[in-house]
Phi, psi and omega in degrees: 000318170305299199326302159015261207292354182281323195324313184294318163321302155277013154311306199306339194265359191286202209230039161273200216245325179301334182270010199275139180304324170294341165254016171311298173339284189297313169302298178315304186288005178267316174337284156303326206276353205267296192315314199301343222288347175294333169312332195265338188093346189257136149295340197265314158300346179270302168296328133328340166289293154343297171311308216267296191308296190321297167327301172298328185262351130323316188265006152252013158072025173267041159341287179293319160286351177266340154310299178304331142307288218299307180300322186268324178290346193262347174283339182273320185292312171298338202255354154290319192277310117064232228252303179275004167279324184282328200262024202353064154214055162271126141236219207261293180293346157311313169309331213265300213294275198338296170313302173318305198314308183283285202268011165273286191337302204275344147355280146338303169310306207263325184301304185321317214264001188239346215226085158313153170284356184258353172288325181323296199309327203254335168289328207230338170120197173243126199191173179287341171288349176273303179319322191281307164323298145308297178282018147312306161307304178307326204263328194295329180328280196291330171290330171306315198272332157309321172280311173313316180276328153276341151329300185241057178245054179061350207270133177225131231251124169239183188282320152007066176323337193235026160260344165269025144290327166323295170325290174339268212329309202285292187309339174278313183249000148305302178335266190313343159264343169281350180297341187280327180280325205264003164287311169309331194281320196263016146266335168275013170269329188120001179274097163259161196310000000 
């Protein structure tokens, strides 16, 4: 799971035609336009999406993270499908939603592993969505090294869904006490709520 995440960290930095600050634009509306795409309702459009995500994230060589979504949307997906197959109540639109889930994720996924914060920053300004963005970089940061400190304190990541509560835990509250420091710091700057 770390490796995961330094890939996407170091993506960010590489040098494909997908990183480029000129297609910073054209990437946010595929973005949007992948969220909107529930609105049409298709199945046949969630999997063109799909489809489309993949293709990018093989040509940004985010390989291992598009597995790794993949592995996780389908242990999350199964045990919904599941839990409303026991409760007989799967229908279509779950099927419709589940998918939409996965290529808005992944979507997301290839904007994440291509888009450095300073390009956000240098299009739109320092503002709270750049700002949100950047400590984004920060937080995966701090989940890599939560995951590194329970390796090697023995904790070894299964299929067992309720052995990354550790993680959580750890990684949550690195966040969160680094969310406390860097608020003190922009309050002792003159930055208020």
């Amino acid at each position: 799971m770390a490796s995961v995440l330094m890939e996407v960290l170091e993506s960010q930095e590489r040098r494909y035609l997908i990183h480029s600050e000129k297609l910073l634009i054209p990437k946010l509306a595929y973005v949007f336009t992948t969220i909107a795409a529930v609105l049409l309702w298709r199945i046949e459009v969630e999997v063109a999406i799909i489809a489309v995500n993949s293709l990018l994230h093989l040509y940004a060589r985010t390989i291992r993270l598009l597995l790794y979504t993949s592995v996780l949307w389908i242990a999350t997906s199964s045990v919904i499908i599941t839990i409303d197959y026991l409760f007989t109540t799967l229908s279509l639109s779950t099927l419709i939603l589940l998918i939409h889930g996965y290529a808005s994720f992944t979507s997301m996924a290839i904007f994440v592993s291509t888009t450095p914060p300073h390009q956000l920053s240098k299009l739109v300004g320092l503002n709270t969505f750049t700002l949100t963005y950047t400590l984004l970089r920060s937080a995966l940061q701090d989940l890599i090294e939560a995951i590194d400190s329970l390796k090697s304190r023995g904790w070894r990541g299964s299929i067992n869904v309720l052995s990354y509560m550790k993680v959580i835990y750890a990684a949550s509250t690195v966040i969160l006490i680094r969310m406390k420091d860097l608020e003190e710091s922009l309050m002792a700057r003159g930055i208020e709520r």
